[in-house]
C-alpha positions as CSV (number, residue, x, y, z in Angstrom):
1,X,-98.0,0.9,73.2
2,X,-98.2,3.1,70.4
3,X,-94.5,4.0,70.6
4,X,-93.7,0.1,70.8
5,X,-95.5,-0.2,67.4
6,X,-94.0,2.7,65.6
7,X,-90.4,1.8,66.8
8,X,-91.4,-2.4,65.4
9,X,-92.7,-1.0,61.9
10,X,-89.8,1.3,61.2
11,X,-87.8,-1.6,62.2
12,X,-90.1,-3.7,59.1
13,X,-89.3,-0.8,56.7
14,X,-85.9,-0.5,57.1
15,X,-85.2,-4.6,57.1
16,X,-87.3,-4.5,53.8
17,X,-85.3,-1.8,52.1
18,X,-82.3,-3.5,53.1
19,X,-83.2,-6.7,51.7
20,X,-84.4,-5.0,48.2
21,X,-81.0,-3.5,47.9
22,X,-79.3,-6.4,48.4
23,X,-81.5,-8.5,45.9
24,X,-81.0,-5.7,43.4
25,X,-76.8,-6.2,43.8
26,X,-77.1,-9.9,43.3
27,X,-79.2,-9.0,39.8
28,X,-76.9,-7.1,38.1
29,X,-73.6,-8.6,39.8
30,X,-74.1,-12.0,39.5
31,X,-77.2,-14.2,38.3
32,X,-76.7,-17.2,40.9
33,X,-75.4,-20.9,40.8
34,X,-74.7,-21.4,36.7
35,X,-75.4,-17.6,36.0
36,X,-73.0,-15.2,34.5
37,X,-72.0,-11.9,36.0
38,X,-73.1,-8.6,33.8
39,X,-69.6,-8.4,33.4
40,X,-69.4,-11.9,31.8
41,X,-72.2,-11.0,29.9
42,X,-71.0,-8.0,28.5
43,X,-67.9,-9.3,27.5
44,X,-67.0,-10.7,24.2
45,X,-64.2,-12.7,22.7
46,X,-62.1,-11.3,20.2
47,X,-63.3,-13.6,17.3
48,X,-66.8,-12.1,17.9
49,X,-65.7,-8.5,18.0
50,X,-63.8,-8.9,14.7
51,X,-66.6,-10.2,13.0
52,X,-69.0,-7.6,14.4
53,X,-67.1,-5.1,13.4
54,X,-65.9,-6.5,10.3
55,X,-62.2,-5.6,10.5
56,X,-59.2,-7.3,11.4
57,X,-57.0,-5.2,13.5
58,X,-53.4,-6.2,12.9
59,X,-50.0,-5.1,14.4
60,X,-47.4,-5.3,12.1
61,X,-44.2,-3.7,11.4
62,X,-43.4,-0.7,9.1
63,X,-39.9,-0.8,8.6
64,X,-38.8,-4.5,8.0
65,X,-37.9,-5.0,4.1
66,X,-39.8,-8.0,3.0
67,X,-41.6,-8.1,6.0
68,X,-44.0,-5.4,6.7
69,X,-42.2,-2.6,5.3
70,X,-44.1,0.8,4.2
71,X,-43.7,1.9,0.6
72,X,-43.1,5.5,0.4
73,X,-44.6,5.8,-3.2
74,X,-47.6,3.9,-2.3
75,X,-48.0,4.6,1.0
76,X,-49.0,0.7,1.4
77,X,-47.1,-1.5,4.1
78,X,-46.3,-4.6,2.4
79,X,-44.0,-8.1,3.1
80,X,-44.4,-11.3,4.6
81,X,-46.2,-10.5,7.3
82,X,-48.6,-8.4,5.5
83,X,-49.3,-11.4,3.1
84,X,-50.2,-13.6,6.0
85,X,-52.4,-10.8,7.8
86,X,-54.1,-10.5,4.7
87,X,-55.2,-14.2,4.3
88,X,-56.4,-14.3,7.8
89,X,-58.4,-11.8,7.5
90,X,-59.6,-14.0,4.5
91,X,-60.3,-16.8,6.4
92,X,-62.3,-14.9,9.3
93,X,-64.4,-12.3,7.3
94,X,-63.8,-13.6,3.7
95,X,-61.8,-10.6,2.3
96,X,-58.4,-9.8,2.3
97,X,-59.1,-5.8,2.9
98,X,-61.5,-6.4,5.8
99,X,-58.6,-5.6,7.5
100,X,-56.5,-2.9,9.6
101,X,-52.6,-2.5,9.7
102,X,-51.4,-0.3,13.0
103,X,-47.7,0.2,12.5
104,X,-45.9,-1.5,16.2
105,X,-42.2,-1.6,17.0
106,X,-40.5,-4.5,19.3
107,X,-41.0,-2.5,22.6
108,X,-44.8,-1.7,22.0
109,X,-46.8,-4.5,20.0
110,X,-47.4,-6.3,23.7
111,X,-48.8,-3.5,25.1
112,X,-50.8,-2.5,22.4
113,X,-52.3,-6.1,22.3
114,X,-53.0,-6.1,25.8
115,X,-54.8,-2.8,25.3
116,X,-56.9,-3.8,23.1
117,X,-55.5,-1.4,20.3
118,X,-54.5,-4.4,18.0
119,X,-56.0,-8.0,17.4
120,X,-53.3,-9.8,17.0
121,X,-49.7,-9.5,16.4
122,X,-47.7,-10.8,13.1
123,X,-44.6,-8.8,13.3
124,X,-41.8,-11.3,13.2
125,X,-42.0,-12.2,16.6
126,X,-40.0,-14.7,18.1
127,X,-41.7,-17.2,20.7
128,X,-40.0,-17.7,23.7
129,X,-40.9,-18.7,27.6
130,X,-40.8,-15.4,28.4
131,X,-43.4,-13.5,26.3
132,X,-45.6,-16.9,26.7
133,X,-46.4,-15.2,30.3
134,X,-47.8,-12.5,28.7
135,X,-49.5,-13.9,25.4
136,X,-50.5,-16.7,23.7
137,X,-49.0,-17.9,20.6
138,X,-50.0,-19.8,17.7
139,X,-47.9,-22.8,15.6
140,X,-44.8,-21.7,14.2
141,X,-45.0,-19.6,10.5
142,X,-41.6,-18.9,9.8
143,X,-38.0,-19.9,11.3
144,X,-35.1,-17.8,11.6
145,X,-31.9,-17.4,13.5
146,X,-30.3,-14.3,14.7
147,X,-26.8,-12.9,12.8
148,X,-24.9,-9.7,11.8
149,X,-25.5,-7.9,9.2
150,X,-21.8,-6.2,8.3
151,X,-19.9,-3.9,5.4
152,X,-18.9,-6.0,2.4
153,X,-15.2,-5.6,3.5
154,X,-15.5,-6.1,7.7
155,X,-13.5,-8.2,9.0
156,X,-16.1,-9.8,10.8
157,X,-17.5,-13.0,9.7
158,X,-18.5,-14.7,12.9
159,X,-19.8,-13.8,16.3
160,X,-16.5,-15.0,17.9
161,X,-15.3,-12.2,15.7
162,X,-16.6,-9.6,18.0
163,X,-14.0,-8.1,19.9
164,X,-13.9,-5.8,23.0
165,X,-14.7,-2.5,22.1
166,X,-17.1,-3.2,19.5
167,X,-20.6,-2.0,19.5
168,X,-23.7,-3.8,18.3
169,X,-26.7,-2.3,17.3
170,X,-30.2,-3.6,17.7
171,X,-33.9,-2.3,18.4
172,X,-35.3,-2.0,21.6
173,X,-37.6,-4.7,22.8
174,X,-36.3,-7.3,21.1
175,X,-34.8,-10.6,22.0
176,X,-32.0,-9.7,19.8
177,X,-30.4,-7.3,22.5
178,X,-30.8,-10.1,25.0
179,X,-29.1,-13.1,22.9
180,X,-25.7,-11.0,21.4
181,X,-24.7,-9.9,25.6
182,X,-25.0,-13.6,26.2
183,X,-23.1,-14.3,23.1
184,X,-20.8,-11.8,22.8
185,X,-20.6,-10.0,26.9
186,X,-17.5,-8.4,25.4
187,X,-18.9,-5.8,23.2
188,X,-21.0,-2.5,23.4
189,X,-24.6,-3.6,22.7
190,X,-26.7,-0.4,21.7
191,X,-30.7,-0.1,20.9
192,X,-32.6,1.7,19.1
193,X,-36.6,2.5,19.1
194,X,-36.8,0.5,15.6
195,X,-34.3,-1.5,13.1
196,X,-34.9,1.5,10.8
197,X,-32.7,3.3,13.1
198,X,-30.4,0.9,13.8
199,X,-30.1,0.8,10.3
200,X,-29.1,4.0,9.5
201,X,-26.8,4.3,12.6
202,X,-25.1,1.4,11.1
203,X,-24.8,3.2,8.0
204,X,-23.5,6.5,9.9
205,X,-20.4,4.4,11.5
206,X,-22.3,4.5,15.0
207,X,-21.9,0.4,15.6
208,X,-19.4,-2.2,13.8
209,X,-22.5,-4.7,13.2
210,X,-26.3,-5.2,13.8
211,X,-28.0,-8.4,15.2
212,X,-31.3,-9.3,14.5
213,X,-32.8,-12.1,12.6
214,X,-31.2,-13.0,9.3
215,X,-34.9,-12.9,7.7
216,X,-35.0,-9.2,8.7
217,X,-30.9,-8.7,8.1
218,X,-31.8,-9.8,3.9
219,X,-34.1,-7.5,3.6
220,X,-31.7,-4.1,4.8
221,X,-28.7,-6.2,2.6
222,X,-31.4,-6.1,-0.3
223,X,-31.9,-2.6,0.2
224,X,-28.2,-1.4,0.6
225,X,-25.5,-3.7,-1.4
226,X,-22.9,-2.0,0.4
227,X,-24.0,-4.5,3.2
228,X,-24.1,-8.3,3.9
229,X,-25.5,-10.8,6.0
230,X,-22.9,-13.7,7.5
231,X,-24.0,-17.1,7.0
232,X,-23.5,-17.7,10.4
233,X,-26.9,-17.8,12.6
234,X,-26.2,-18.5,17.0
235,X,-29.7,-18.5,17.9
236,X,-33.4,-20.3,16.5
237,X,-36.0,-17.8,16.1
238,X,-39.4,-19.5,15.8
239,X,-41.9,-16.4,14.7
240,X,-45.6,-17.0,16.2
241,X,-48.6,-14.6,15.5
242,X,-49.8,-13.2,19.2
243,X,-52.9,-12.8,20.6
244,X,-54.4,-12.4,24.0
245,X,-54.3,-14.5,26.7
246,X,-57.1,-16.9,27.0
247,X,-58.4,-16.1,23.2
248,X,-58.8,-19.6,22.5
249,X,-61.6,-18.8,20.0
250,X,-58.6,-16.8,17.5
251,X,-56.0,-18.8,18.7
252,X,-58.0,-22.2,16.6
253,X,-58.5,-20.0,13.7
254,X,-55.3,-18.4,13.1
255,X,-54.0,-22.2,13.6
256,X,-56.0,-23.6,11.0
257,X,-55.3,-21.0,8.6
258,X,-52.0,-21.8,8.8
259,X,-52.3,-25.4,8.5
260,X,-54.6,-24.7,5.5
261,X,-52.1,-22.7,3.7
262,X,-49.2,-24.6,3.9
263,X,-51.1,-28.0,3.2
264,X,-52.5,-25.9,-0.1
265,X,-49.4,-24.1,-1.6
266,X,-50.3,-21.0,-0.6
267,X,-47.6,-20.5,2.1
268,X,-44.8,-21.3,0.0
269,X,-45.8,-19.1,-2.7
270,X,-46.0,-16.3,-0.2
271,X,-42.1,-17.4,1.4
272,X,-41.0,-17.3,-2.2
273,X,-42.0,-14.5,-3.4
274,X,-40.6,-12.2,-0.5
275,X,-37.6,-14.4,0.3
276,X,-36.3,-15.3,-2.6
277,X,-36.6,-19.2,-2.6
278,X,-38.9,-22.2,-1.2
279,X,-39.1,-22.8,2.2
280,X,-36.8,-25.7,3.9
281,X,-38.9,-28.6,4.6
């Protein structure tokens, strides 16, 4: 009789320990019907992050001319780009300089947004289908179109100018590589980690032409004279600022900011003073 009892309280004890281990998972995993997992609660959107720690982290380019280029003398990245950054930061925290510029290239501002390294992305960025699976983008801020940038004296003053045996240069990453094979299959595309380098192998005789957006092309033909742009553009490149999937919150924001600055001036001062002239309406 004894042993009967023994055997039915161990079996109490161990039914009770089982139970409180399995209330305890349901406490910190998930809080029921309408409850949030610790996860959940934990977790914070990007709006709120930036304004707890009271910095925008942006991913911008360092070596676009009038874009987001880096000024040796200064050591300050400025352009377009670094303009618009600037006044979101503004808009979100109230000061321009709340705010942190980490250098990306083509190939690695996606990652780096997905890591969490950046907040957004405003590095002339074209919006496509394609990179719409992997971010979300806000309206439209600028419009370009892809072209060559050439010698004053090449030949070369349309795409269908391209001949077999040619090489193209371009930067990695971009949508640039993608949209000169499908409009000139014919020639030798080559990348590069950056347009910097592209650049300079352009210079060095390594390519007869470089494609990229005509926005971006003005600002190497400003730099070097020896250069030119064609008038020409094949493709539309709507630029977007990119933030995380799902960051609905920053998405709003950024899309007001925008709205705001065009409807105020301040948007076509900014076009005009690093592209030369107003914006097309």
């Amino acid at each position: 009789m004894r042993k009967k009892a023994w055997k039915w309280w161990i079996t109490v004890a161990l039914t009770a320990l089982l139970s409180a281990i399995a209330l305890t998972g349901c406490s910190t995993t998930d809080k029921g019907e309408g409850g949030t997992s610790s996860k959940t609660a934990k977790s914070t959107n990007t709006l709120e992050k930036i304004k707890q720690r009271g910095k925008l982290v942006v991913g911008v380019k360092y070596d676009l001319n009038l874009f987001g280029l880096k000024n040796p003398e200064t050591g300050k990245v400025e352009g377009f780009d670094i303009d618009i950054a600037k006044g979101l930061a503004k808009k979100i925290l109230g000061d321009e300089n709340k705010i942190e510029l980490k250098e990306v290239t083509s190939k690695t501002r996606i990652p780096m947004l997905n890591n969490g390294e950046i907040d957004a992305i405003i590095a002339t960025m074209t919006i496509n289908e394609e990179r719409k699976k992997e971010v979300d983008f806000s309206d439209v801020y600028f419009m370009a179109g892809q072209s060559l940038l050439v010698k004053k004296d090449s030949p070369i003053n349309s795409v269908k100018d391209l001949k077999k045996g040619m090489t193209v240069l371009t930067a990695k990453g971009s949508t640039s590589a993608e949209n000169i094979r499908k409009a000139a299959p014919q020639v030798n595309v080559l990348e590069f980690e950056n347009y910097a380098e592209a650049f300079t192998a352009l210079k060095a005789g390594q390519g007869d032409a470089l494609t990229t957006d005509n926005a971006l092309l003005w600002g190497m033909a400003k730099q070097d004279p020896n250069y030119r742009v064609l008038d020409e553009t094949f493709t539309e490149e709507p630029y977007g600022i990119a933030v995380r999937k799902g960051d609905k919150e920053l998405l709003q924001v950024i899309n007001e900011y925008l709205k705001e600055i065009k409807e105020n001036g301040e948007y076509d001062k900014i076009y005009e003073k690093w592209i030369g002239k107003k914006p097309q309406q």
